[in-house]
DRENDO-1510 file (C-alpha; in Angstrom, 1 decimal, always signed):
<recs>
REC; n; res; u; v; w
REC; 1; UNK; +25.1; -27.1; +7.6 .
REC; 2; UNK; +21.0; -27.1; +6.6 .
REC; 3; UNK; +20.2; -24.7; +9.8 .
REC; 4; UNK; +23.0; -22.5; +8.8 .
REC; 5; UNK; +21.6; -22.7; +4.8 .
REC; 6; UNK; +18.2; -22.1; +6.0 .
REC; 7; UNK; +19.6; -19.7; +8.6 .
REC; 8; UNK; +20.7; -17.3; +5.6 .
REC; 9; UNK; +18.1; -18.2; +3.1 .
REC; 10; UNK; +15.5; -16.7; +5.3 .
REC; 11; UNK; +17.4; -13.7; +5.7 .
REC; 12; UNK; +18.1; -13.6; +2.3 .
REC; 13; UNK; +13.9; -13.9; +2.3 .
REC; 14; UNK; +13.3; -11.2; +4.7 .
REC; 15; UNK; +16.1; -8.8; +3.1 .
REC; 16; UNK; +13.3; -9.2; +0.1 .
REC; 17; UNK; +10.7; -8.3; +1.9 .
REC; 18; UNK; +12.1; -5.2; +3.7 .
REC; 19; UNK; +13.1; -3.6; +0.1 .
REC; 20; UNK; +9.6; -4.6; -1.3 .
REC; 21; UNK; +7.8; -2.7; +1.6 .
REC; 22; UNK; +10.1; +0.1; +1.2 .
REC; 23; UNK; +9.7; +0.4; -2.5 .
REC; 24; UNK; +5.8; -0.2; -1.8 .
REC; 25; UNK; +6.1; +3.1; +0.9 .
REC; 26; UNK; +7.7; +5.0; -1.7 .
REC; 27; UNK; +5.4; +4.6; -4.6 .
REC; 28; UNK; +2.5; +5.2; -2.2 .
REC; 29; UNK; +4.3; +8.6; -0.8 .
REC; 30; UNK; +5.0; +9.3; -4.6 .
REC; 31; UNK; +1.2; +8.5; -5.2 .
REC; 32; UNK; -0.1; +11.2; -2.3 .
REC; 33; UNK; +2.4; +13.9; -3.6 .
REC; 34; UNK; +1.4; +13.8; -7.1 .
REC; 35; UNK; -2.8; +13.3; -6.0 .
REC; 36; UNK; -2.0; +16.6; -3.6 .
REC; 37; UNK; -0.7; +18.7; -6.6 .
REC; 38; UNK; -3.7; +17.8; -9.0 .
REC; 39; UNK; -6.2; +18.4; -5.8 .
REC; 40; UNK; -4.2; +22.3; -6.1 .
REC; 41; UNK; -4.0; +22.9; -9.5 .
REC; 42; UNK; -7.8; +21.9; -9.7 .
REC; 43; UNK; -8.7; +24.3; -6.8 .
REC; 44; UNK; -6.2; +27.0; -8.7 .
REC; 45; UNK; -8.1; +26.3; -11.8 .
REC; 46; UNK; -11.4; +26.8; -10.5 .
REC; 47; UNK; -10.2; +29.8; -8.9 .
REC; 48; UNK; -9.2; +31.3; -12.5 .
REC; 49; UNK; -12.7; +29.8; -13.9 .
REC; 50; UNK; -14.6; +32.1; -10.9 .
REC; 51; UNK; -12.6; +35.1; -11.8 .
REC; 52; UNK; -13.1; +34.7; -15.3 .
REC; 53; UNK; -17.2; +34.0; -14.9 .
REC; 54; UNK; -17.2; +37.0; -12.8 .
REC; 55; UNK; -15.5; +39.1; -15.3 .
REC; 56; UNK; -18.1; +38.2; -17.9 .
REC; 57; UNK; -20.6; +39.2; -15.7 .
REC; 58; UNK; -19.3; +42.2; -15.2 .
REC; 59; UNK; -19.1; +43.1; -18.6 .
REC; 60; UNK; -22.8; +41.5; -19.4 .
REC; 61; UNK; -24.1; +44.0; -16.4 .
REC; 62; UNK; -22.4; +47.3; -17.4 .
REC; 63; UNK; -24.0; +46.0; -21.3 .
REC; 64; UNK; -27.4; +46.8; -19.9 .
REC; 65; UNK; -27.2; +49.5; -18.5 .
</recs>
């Protein structure tokens, strides 16, 4: 009767584990998606910055002349 309780509290035990790791994989899949997207907007945002120096340059340029 102990081997057989032991027997399924380990399992019980491992069970744990195996949804612990899994939740752990998820958050950390979760983490890299939502660091990609900021990584993207921040390039598309320095994009729009570039194209809006650019534009005042532009304008500053055709000023002096």
């Amino acid at each position: 009767m102990k081997t057989l309780l032991v027997i399924v509290a380990t399992a019980a035990l491992a069970g744990c584990g195996v949804d612990s790791m899994s939740a752990a994989a998820t958050a950390a899949a979760i983490k890299k998606q939502e660091l990609e997207q900021g990584q993207k907007t921040m390039q598309q945002t320095r994009q729009k910055i570039d194209a809006a120096m650019q534009q005042v340059q532009q304008r500053a340029d055709s000023e002096k002349e």
